[in-house]
ROSE-4610 file (N, C-alpha, C; in Angstrom, 1 decimal, always signed):
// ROSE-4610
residu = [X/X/X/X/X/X/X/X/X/X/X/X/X/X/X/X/X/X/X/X/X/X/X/X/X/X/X/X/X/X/X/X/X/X/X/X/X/X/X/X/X/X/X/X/X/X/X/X/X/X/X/X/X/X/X/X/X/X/X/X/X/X/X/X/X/X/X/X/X/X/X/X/X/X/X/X/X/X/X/X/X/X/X/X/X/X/X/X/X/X/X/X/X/X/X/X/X/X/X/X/X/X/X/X/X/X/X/X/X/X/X/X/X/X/X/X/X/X/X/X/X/X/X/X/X/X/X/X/X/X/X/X/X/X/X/X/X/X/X/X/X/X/X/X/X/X/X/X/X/X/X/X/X/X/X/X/X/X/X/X/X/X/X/X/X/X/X/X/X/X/X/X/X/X/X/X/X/X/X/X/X/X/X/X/X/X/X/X/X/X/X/X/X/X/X/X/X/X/X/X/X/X/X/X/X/X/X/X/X/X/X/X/X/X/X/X/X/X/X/X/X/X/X/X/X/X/X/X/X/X/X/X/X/X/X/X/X/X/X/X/X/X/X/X/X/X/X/X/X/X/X/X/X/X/X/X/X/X/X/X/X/X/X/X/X/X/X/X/X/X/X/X/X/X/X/X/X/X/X/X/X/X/X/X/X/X/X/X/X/X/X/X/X/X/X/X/X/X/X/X/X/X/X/X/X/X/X/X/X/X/X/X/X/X/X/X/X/X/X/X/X/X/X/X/X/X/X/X/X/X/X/X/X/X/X/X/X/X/X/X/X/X/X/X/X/X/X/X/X/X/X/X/X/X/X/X/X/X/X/X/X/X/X/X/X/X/X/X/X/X/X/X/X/X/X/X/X/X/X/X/X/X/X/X/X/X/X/X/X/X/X/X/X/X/X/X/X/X/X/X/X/X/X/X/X/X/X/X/X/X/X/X/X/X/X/X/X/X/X/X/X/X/X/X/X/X/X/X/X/X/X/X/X/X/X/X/X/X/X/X/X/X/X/X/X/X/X/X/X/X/X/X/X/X/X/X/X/X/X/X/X/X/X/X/X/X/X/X/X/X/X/X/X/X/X/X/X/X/X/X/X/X/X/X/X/X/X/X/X/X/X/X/X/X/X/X/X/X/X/X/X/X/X/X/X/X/X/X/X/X/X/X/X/X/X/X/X/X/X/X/X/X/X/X/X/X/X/X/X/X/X/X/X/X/X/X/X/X/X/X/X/X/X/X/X/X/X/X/X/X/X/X/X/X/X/X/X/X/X/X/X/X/X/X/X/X/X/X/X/X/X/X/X/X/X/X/X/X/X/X/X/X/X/X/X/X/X/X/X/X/X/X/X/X/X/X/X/X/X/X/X/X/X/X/X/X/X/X/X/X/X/X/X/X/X/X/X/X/X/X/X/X/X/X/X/X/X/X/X/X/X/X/X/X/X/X/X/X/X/X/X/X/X/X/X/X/X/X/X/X/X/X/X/X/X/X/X/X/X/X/X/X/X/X/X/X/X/X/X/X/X/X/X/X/X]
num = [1/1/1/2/2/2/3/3/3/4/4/4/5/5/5/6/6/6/7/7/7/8/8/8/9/9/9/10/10/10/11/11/11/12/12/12/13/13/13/14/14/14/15/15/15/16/16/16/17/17/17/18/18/18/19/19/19/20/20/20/21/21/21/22/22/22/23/23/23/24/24/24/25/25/25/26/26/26/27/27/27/28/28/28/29/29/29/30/30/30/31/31/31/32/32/32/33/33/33/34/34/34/35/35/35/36/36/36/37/37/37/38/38/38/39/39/39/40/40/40/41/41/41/42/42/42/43/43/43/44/44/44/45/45/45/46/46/46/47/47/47/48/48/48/49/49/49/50/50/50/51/51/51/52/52/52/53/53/53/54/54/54/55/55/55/56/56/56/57/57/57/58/58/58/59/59/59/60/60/60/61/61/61/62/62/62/63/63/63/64/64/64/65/65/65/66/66/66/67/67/67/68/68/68/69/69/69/70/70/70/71/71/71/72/72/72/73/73/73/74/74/74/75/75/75/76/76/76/77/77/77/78/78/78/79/79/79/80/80/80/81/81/81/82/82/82/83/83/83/84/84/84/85/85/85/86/86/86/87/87/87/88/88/88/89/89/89/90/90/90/91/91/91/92/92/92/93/93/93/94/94/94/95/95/95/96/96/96/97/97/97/98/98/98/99/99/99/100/100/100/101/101/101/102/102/102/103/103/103/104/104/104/105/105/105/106/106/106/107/107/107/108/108/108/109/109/109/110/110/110/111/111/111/112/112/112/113/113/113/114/114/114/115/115/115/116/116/116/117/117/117/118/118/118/119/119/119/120/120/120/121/121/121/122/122/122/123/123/123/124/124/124/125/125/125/126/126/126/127/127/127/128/128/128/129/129/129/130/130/130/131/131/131/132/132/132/133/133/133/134/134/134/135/135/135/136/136/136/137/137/137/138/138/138/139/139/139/140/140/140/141/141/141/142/142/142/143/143/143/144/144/144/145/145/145/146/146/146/147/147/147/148/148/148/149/149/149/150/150/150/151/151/151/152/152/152/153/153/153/154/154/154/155/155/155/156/156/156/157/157/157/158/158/158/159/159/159/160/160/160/161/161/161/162/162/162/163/163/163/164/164/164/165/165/165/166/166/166/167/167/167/168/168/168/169/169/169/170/170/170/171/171/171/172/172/172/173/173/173/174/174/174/175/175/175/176/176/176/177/177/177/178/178/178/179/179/179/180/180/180/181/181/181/182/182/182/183/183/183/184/184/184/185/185/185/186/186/186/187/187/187/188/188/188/189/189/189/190/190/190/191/191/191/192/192/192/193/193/193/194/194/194/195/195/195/196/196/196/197/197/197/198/198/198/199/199/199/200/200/200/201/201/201/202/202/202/203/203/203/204/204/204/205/205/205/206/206/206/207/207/207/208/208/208/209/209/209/210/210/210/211/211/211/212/212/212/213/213/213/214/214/214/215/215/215/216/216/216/217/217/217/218/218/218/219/219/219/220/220/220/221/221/221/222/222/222/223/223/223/224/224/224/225/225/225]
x = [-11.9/-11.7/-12.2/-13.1/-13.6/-12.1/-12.7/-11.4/-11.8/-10.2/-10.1/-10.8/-11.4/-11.8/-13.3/-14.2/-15.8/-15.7/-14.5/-15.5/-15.7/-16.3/-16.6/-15.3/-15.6/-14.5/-14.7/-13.7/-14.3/-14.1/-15.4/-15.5/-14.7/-14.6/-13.8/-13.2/-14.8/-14.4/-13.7/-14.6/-13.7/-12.8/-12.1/-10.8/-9.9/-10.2/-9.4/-9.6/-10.9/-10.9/-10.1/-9.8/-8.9/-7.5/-7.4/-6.0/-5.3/-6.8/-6.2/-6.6/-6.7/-6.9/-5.3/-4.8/-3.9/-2.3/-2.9/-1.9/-1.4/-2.8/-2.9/-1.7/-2.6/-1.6/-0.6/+0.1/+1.6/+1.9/+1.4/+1.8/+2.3/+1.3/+1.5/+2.2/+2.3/+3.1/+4.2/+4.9/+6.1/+6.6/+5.9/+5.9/+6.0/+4.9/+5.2/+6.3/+6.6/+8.0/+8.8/+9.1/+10.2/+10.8/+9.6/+9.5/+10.1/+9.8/+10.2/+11.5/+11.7/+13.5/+14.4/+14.0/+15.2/+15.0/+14.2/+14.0/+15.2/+16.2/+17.4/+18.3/+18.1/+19.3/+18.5/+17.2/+16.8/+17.3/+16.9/+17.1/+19.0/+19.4/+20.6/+21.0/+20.1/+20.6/+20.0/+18.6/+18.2/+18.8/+19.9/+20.4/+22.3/+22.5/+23.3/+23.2/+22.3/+21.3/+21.4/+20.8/+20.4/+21.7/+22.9/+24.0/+24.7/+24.2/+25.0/+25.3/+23.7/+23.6/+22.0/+21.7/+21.0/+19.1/+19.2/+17.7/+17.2/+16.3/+15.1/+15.7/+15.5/+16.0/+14.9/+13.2/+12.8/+11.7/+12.2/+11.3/+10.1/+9.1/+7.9/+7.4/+7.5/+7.4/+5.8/+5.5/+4.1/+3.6/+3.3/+2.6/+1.4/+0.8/-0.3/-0.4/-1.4/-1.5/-2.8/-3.2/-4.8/-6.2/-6.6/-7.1/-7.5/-5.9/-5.4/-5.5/-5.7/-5.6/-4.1/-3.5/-2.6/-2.1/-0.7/-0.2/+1.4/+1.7/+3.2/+3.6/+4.9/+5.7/+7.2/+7.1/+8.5/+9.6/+10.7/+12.0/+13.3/+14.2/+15.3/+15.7/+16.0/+16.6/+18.3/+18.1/+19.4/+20.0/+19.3/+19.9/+20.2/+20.0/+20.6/+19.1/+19.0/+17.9/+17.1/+15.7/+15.1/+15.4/+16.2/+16.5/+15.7/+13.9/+13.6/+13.4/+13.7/+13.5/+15.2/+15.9/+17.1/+16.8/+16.1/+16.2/+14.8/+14.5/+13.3/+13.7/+12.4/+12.4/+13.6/+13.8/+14.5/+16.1/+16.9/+18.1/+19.4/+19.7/+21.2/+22.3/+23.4/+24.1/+25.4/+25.3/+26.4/+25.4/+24.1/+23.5/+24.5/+24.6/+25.1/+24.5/+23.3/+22.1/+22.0/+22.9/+23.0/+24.1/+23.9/+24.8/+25.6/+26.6/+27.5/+26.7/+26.1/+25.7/+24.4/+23.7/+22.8/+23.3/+23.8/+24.8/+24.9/+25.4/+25.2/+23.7/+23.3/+21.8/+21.1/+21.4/+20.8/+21.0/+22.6/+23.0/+22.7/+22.1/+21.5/+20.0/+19.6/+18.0/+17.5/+18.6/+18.1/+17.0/+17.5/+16.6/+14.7/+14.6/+13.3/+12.8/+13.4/+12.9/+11.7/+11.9/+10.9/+9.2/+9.0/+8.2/+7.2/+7.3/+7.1/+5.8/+5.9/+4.8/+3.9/+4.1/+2.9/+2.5/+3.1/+2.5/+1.5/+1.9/+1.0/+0.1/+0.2/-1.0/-1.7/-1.2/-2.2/-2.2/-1.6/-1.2/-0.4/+0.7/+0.9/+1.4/+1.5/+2.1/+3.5/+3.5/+5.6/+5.0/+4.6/+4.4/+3.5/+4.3/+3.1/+3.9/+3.2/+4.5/+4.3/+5.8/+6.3/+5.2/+5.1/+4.3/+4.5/+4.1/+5.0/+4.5/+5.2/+5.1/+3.8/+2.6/+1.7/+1.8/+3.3/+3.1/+3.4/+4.0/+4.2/+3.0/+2.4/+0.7/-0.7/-0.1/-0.8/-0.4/+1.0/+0.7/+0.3/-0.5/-0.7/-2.0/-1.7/-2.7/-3.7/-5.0/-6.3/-5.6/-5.3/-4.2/-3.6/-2.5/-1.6/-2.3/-3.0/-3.8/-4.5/-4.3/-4.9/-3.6/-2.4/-1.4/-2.5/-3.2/-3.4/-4.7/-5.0/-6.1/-5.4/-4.3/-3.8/-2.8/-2.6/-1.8/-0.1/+0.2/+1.5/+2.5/+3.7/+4.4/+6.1/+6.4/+7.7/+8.6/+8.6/+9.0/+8.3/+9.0/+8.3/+9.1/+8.8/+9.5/+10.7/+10.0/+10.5/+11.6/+11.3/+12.4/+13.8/+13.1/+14.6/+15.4/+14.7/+15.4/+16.5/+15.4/+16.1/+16.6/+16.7/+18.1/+19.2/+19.7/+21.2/+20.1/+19.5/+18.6/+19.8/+20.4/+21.0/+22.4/+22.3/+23.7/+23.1/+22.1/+21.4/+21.4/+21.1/+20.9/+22.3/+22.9/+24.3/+25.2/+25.2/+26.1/+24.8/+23.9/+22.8/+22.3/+22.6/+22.3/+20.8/+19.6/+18.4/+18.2/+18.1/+17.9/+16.6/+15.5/+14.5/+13.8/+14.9/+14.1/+14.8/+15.9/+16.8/+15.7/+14.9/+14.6/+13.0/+12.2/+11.5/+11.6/+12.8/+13.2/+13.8/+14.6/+15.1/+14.5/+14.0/+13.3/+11.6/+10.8/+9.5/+8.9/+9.0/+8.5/+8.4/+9.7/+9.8/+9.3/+9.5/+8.9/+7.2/+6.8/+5.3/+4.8/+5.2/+4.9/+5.3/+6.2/+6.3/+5.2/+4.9/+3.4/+2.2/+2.4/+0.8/+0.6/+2.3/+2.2/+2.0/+2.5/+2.0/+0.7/+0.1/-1.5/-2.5/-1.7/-2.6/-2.2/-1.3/-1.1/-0.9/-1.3/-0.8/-1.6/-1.0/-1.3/-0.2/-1.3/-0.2/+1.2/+1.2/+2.8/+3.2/+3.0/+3.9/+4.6/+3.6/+4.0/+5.4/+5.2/+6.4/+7.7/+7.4/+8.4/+9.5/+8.9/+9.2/+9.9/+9.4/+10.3/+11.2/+11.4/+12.3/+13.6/+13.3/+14.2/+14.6/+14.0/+14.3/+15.5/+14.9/+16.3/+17.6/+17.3/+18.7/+19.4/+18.3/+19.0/+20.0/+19.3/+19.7/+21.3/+20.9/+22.2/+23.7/+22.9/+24.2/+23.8/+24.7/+23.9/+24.4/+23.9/+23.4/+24.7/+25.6/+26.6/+26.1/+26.9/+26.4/+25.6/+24.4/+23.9/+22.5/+22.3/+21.3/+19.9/+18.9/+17.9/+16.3/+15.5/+14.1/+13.5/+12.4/+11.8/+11.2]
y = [+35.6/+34.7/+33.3/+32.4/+31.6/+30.3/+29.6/+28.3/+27.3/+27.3/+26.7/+24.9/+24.6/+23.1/+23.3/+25.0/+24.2/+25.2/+25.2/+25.2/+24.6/+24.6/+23.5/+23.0/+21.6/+21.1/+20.1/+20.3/+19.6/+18.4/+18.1/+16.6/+15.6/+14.4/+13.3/+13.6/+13.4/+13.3/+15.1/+15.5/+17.0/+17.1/+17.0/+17.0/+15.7/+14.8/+13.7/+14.6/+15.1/+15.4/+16.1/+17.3/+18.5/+18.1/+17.4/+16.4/+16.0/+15.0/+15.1/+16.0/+17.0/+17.9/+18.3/+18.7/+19.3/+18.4/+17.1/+16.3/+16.4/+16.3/+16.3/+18.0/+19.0/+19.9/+20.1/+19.0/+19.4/+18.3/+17.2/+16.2/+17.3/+17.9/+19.1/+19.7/+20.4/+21.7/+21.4/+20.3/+19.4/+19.0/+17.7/+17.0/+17.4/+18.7/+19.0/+20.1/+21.1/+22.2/+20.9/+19.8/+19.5/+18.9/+17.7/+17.5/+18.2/+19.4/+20.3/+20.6/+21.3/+21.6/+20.5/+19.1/+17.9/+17.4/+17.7/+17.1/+17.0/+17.8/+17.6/+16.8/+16.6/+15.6/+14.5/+14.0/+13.0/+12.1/+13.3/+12.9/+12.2/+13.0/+12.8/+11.1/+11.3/+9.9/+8.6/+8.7/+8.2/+7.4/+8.6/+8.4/+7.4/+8.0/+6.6/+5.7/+5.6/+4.1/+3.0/+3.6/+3.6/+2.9/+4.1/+3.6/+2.6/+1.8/+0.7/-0.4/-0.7/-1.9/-2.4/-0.6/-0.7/-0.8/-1.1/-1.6/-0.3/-0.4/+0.5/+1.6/+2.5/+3.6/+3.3/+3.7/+3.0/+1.8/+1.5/+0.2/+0.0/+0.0/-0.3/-1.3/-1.3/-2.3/-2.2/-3.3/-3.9/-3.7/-2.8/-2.5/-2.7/-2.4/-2.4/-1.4/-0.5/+0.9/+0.8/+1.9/+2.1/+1.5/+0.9/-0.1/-1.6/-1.4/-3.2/-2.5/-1.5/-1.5/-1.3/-2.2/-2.4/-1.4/-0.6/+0.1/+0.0/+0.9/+0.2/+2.0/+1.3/+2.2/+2.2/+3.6/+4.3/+3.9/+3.5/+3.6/+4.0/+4.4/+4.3/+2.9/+1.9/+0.7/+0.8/+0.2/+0.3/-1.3/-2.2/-4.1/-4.0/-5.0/-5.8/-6.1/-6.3/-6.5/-7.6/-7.6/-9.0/-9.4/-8.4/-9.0/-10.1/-9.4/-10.4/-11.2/-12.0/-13.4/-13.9/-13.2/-14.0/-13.9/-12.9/-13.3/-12.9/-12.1/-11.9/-10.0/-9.5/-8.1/-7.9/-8.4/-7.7/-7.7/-6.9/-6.3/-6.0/-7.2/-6.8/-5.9/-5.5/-4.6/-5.0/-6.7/-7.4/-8.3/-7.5/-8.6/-8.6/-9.2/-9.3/-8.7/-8.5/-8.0/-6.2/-5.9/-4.5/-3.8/-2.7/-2.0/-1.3/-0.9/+0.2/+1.5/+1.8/+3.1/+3.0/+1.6/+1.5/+1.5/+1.4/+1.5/+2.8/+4.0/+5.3/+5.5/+5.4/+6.1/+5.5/+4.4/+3.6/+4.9/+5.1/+5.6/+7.3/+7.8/+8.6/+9.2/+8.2/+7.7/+8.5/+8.6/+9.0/+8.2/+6.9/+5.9/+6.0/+7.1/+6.9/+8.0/+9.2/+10.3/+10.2/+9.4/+9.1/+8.8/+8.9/+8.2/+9.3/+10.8/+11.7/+12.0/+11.5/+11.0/+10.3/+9.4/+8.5/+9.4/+10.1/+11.5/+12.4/+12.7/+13.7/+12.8/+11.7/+11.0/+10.2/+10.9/+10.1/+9.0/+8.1/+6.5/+6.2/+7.4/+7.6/+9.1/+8.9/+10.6/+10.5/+11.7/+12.1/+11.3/+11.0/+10.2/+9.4/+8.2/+7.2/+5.6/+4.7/+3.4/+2.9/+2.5/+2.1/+1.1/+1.1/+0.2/-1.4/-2.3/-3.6/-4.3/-5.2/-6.5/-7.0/-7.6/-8.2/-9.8/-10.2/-11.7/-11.1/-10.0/-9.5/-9.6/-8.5/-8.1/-9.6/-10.3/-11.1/-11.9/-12.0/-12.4/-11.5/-10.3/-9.4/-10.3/-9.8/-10.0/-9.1/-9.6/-8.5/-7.2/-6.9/-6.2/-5.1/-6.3/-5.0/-4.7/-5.0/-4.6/-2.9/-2.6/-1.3/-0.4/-1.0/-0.2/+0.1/-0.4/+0.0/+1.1/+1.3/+2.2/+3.3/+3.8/+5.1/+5.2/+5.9/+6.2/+5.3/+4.9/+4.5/+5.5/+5.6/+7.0/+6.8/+7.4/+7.7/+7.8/+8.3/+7.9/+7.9/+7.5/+7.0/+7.0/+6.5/+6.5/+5.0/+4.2/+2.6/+2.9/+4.1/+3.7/+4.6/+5.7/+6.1/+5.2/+4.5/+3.5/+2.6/+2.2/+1.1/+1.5/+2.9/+3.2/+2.7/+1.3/+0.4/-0.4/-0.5/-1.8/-2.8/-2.7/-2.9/-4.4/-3.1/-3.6/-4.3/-4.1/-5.0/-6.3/-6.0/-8.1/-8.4/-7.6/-8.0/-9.5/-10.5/-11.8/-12.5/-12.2/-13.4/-13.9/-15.5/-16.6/-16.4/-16.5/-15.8/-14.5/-13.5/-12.0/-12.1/-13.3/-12.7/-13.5/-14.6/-14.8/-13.6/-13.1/-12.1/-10.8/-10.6/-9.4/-9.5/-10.7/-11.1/-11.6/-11.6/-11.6/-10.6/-9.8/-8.9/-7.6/-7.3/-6.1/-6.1/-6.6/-6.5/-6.5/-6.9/-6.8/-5.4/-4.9/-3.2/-2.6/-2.8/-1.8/-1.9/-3.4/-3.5/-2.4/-2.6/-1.8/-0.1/+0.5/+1.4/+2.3/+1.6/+1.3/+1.9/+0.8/+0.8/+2.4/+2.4/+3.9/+4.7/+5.0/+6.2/+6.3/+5.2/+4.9/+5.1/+5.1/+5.5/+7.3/+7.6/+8.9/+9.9/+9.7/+10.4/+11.7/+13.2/+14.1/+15.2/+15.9/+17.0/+17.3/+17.5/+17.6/+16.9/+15.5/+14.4/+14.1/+14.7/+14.5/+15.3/+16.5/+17.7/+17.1/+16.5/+16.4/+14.8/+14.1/+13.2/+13.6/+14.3/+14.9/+15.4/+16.6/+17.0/+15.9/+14.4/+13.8/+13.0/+13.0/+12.4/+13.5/+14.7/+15.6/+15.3/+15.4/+15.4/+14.0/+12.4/+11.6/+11.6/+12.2/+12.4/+13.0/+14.1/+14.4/+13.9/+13.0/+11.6/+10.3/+10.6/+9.2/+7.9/+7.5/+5.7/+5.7/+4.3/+3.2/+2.6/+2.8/+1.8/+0.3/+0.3/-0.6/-0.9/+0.0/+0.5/+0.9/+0.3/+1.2/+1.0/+1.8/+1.7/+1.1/+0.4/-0.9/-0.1]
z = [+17.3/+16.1/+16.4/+15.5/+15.8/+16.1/+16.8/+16.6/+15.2/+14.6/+13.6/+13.9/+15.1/+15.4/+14.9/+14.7/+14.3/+13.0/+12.7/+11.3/+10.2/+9.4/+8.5/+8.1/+7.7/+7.2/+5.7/+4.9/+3.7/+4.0/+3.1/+3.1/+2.4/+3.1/+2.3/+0.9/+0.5/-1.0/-2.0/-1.5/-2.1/-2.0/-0.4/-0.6/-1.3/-1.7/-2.3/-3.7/-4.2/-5.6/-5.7/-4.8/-4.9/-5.2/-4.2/-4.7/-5.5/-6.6/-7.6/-9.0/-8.5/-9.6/-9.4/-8.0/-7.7/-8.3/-8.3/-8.7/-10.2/-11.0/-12.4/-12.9/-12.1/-12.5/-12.3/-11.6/-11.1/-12.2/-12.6/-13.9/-14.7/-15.1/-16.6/-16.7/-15.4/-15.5/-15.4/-14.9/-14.9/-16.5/-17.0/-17.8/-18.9/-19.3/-20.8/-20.7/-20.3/-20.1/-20.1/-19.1/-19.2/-20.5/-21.4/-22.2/-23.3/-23.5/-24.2/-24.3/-23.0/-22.7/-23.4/-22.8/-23.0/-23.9/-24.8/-26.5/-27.4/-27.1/-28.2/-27.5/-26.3/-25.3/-25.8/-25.7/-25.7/-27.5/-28.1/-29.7/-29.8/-29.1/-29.0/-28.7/-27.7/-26.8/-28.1/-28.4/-28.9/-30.7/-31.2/-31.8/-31.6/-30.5/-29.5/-29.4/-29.0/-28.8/-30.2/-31.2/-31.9/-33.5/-33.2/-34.0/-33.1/-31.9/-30.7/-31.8/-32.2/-32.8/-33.9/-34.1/-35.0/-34.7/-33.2/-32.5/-32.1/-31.9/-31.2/-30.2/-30.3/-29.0/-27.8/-28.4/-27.1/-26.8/-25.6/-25.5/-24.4/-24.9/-24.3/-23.5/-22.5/-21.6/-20.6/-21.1/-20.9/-19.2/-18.5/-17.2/-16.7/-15.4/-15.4/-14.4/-14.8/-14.1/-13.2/-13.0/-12.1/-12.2/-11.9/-11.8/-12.6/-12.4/-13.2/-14.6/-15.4/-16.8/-17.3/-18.4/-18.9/-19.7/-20.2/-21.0/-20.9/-22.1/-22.3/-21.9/-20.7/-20.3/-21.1/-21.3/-22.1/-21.2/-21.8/-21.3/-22.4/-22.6/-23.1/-23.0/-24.8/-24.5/-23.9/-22.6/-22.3/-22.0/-22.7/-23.1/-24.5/-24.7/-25.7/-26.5/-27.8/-28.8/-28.1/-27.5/-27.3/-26.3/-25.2/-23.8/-23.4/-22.8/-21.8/-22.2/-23.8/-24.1/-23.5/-22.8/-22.5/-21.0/-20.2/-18.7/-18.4/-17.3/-16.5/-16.7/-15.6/-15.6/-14.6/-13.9/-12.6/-13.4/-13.1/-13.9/-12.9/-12.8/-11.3/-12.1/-11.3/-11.7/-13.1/-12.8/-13.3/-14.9/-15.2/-16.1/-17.5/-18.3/-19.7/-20.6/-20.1/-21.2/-21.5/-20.2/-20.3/-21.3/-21.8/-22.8/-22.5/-22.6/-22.1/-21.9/-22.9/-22.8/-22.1/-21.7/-21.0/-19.5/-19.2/-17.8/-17.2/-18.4/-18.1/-17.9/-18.7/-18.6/-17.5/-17.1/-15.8/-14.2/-14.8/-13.2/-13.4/-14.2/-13.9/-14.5/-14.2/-14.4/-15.5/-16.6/-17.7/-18.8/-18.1/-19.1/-18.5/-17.4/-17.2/-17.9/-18.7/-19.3/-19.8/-21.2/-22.0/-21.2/-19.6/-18.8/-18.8/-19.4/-19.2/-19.9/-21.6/-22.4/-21.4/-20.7/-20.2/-19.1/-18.6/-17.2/-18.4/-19.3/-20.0/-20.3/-21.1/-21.7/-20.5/-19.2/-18.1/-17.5/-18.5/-17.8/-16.1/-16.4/-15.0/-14.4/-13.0/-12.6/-12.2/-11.8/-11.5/-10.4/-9.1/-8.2/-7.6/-7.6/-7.2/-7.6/-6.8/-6.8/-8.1/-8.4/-9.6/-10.1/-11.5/-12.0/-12.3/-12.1/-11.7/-13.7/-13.6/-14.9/-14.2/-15.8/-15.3/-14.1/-14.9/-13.8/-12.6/-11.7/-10.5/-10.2/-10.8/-10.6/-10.2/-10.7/-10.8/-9.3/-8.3/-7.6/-5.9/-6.5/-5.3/-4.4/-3.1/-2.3/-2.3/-2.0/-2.1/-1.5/-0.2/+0.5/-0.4/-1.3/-2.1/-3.1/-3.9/-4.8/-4.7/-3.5/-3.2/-4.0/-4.2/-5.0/-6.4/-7.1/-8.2/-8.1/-6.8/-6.8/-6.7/-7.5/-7.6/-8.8/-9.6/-10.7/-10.3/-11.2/-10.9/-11.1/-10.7/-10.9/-11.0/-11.8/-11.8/-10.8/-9.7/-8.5/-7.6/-6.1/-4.7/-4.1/-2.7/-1.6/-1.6/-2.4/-2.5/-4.1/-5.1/-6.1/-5.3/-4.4/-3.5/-2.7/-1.8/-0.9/-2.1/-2.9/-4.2/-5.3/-4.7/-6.2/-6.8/-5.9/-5.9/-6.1/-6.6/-6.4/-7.6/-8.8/-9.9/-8.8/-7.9/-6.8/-6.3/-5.5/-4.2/-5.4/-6.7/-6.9/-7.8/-7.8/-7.8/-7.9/-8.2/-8.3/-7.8/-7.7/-7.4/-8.3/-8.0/-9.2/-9.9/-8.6/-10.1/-9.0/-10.1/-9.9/-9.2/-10.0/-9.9/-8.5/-8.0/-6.5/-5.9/-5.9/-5.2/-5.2/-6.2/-5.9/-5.1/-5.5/-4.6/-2.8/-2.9/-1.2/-0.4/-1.9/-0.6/-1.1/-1.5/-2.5/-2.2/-2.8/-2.8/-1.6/-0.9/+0.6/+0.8/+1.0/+1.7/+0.6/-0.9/-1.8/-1.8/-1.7/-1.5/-0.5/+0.8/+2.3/+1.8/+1.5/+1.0/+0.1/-0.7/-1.6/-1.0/-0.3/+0.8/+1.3/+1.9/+2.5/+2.0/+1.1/+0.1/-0.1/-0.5/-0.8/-0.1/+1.9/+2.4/+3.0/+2.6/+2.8/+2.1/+0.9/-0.7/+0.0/-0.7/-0.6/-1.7/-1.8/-2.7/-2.2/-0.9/-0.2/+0.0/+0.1/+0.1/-1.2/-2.2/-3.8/-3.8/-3.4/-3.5/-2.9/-1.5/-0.4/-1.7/-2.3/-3.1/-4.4/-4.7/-5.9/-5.2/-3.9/-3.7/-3.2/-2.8/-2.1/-3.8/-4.6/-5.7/-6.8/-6.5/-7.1/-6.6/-4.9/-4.2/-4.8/-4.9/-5.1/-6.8/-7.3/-8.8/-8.5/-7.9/-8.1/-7.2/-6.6/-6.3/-6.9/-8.2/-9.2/-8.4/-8.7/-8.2/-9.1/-8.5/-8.9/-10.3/-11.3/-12.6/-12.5/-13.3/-13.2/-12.3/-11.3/-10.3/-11.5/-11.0/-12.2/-11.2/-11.4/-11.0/-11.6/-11.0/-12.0/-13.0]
């Protein structure tokens, strides 16, 4: 038997294509079944929401995905009507702006469901680093900017570490240097790594540490950006 060292080997690019063909179809075959299944939980929630205080069930929040092109990412509203005209994006565990029933849905990352529409419509995949706010975006280094040469994703390696993230900014006077100091750094680098090691099985190994975390819900108030 020949040694597996001469034989041909695909090339760069085929294999990256393969990849993401391989990726796209784990989007689908994920995203629309699940879609389907939790449609009456969601309606549910949505109608929750909805009799709190009369506002929007969900709220679209302005991103910037694969190569710097902008789209509005789904969330379940879990603030208050008009939040970020009262603070910034980053959301410590103790904000005012959060709802009771947004509290729940925070700690068990139900408020990212809706995120699923944007995996089918392509904007983003089950994995790949979170999608940031344009002013974030705006202060990347040539460096981090390689984050956008890849789909942004519903989870990563950086929304597991920062699942308390709600806690980590916890009583800090602004959330939003708190989360620029003790947060972005490791989530940036985190980023990078994925970006330079993305593969179909790293995609799997990520979902799988993302179920386990699910089902040790995060502390009220914890949320993925």
């Amino acid at each position: 038997m020949r040694n597996s060292r001469h034989l041909p080997q695909p090339a760069p690019e085929a294999a990256r294509f393969a990849n993401l063909v391989a990726k796209r179809a784990l989007d689908l075959l994920v995203a629309v079944p699940a879609l389907v299944v939790v449609s009456p939980v969601l309606a549910v929630v949505a109608v929750l929401i909805r009799r709190k205080d009369g506002g929007p069930a969900i709220y679209a929040s302005k991103r910037v995905g694969k190569d710097g092109r902008p789209f509005r990412m789904y969330k379940f509203r879990t603030m208050v009507v008009d939040a970020e005209r009262i603070g910034g994006p980053s959301t410590a565990a103790d904000d005012p702006r959060l709802t009771r029933i947004g509290e729940r849905l925070r700690r068990y990352k139900l408020d990212e469901v809706p995120q699923l529409w944007n995996v089918v419509r392509g904007e983003m995949s089950l994995v790949g680093p979170r999608p940031e706010v344009p002013a974030y975006v705006d202060l990347y280094t040539p460096n981090e900017r390689r984050l956008l040469s890849v789909k942004p994703g519903i989870t990563d390696w950086a929304s597991i570490r920062f699942r308390d993230e709600g806690e980590i900014l916890r009583g800090a006077a602004d959330p939003e240097q708190a989360y620029m100091e003790r947060i972005r750094p490791a989530k940036v680098q985190l980023g990078l790594e994925y970006v330079r090691r993305q593969s179909f099985w790293i995609d799997l190994a990520i979902l799988a540490a993302t179920a386990r975390a699910v089902l040790s819900p995060a502390r009220p108030g914890s949320s993925q950006r």
